[in-house]
N, C-alpha and C positions, 0 to 999 in steps of 0.2 A: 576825242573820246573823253566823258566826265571820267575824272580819275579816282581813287578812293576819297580822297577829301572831298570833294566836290559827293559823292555818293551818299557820305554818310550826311552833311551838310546842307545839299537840295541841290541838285546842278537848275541850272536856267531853262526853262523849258522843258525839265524831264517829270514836272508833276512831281508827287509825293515822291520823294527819297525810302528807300526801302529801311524796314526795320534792321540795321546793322547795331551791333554793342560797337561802343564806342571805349578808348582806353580807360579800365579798372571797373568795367559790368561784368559781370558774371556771365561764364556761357550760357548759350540760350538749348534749351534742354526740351526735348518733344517727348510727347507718349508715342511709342510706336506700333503699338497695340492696335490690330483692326476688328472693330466691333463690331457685329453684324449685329442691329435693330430685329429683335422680334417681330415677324409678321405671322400668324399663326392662320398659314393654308387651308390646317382640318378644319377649323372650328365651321360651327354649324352656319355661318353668315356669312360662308365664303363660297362666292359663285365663280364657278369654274368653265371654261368657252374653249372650243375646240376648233384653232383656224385653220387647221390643214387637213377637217375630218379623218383623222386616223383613229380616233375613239377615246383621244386621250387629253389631257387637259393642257393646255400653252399659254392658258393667260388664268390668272387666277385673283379676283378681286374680295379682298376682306371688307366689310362693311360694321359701321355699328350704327345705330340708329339710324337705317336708311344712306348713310353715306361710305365713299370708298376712304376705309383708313389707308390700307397699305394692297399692294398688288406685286405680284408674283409675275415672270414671263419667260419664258424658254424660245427665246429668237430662233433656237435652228431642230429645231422638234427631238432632242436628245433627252429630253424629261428632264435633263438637269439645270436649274433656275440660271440665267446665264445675266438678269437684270430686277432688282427689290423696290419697288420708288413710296416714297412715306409724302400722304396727303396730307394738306390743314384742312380746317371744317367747311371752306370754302370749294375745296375741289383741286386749289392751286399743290404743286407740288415743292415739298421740303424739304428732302432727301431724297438722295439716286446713292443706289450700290450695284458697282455692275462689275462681273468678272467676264475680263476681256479674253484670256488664255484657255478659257473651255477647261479649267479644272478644280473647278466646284468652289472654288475660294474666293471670297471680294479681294479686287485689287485694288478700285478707286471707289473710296467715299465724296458725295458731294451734296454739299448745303445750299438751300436756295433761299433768298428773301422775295414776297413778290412776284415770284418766277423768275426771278434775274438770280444767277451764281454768285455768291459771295464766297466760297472757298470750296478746295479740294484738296483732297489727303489720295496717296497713293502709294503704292508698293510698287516696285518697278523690277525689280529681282528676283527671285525665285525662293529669295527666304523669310518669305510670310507676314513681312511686317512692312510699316510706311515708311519711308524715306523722302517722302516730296510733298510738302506745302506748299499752295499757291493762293493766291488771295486774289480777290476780282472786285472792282468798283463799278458798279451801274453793269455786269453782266462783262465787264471787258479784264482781261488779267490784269496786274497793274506788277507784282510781285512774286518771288519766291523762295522758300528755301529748302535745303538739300542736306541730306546726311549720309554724304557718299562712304565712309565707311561703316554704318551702322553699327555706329554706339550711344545712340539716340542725343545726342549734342552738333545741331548745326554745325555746319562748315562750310558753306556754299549758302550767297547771297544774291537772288537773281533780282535784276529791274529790267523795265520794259522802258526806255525810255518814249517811244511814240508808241502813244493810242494804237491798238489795232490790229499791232505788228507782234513777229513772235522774236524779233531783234531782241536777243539779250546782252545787257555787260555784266556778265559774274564777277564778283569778290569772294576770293577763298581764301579759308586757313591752312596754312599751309606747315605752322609748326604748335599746331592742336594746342594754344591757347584760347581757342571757341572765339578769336575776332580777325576780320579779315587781316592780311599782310600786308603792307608795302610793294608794291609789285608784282600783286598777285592775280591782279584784275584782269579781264579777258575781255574782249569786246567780240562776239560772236559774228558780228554782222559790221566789220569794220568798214568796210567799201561801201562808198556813197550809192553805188547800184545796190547792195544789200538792204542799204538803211532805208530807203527810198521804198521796195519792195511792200507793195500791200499783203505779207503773208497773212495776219488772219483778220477775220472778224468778230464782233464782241459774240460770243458764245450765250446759247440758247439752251433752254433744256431738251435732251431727245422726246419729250412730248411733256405738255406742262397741264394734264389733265389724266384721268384713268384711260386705258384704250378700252378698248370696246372688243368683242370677239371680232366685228365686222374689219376693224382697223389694225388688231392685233397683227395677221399675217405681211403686213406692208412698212413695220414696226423693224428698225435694224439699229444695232447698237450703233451709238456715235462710234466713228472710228477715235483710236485713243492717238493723242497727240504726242508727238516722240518728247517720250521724258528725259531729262538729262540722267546720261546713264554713267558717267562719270565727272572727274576734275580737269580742267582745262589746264590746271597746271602740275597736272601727276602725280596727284596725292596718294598715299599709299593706301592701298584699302583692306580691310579685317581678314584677307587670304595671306597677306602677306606678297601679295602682286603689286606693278601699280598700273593705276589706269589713268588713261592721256587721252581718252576719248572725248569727253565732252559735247558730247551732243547735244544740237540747241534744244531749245522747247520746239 
């Protein structure tokens, strides 16, 4: 297992070393804030398409001179926007907001360069805000980080050490100096059958173009990928609980 030094340092074969502080940085501090981008439905240059003929709108495309800025989608015909994706002048898409839990709220923001994913922000709890940054290289995760108590200051350091795979080795803080501890490292996927495992591949966008009404209906959110919902090594968290779950990516 790369151990903390070797993590913060560049282990041999595991690609970039994730951004850890290293002794006398400053904790690394997030905005946890989830902003939902304007796309304005009414306005008069927004064509609206009806895939399950009920008489009501499920795909809804804003345009401004001729092209699609942002588009609107309600995947399971509840009228409520269930998925937001932000074009460049090209057609390629630059943003996705999509709420996974059917209640009205973005949970994951995500950025695209190219069409390929360069980062994702996400809320993974029920109290409104982000706690989970991931970064992606060429469309593939490469990193992460975590604010399993949300007080908007990292404390969970995820790396991928193979391409492909969702194998993580976390570093945590474990006595809320905002840098990982001595011992605190976890290797999620310790066993050589684990590490070996092709769990994922480099991730795509759910559709890297406007949908069409004709396409809309065949259109299903990406399923969301299990966020780490706690610390591997039972950090206390802002209830005054502690959690020992750790869930991989």
């Amino acid at each position: 297992m790369c151990g903390l030094i070797g993590a913060i340092a560049g282990c041999a074969g595991s690609g970039e070393p994730p951004a850890v502080p290293g002794e006398g940085d400053a904790p690394t501090r997030r905005d946890t804030t989830i902003v939902h981008e304007p796309c304005d439905i009414e306005s008069e240059t927004a064509a609206k398409g009806d895939a399950n003929g009920d008489g009501r709108p499920d795909v809804i495309t804003v345009k401004a001179a001729g092209k699609p800025v942002c588009q609107w989608l309600d995947l399971n015909f509840d009228q409520v926007g269930d998925v937001w994706a932000y074009f460049t002048s090209d057609g390629s898409v630059r943003r996705r907001e999509t709420d996974f839990d059917r209640d009205g709220r973005v949970d994951e923001l995500t950025t695209f360069e190219r069409g390929l994913m360069v980062a994702r922000q996400r809320a993974t709890t029920l109290a409104g805000r982000l706690d989970t940054w991931q970064y992606f290289e060429r469309g593939v995760l490469t990193r992460g980080e975590r604010d399993s108590n949300g007080d908007g200051i990292i404390d969970q350091w995820w790396e991928y050490p193979k391409p492909g795979s969702l194998c993580a080795i976390v570093h945590s803080d474990t006595n809320d100096d905002g840098r990982p501890d001595p011992g605190a490292t976890v290797d999620l996927c310790a066993s050589d059958d684990a590490r070996d495992a092709d769990l994922a591949q480099p991730e795509t966008p759910m559709f890297d173009a406007p949908l069409t009404e004709s396409t809309a209906d065949v259109a299903t959110p990406a399923p969301p990928v299990q966020a780490p919902t706690g610390s591997p090594v039972g950090k206390s968290t802002d209830d005054g609980t502690t959690d020992t779950e750790g869930a991989a990516q």
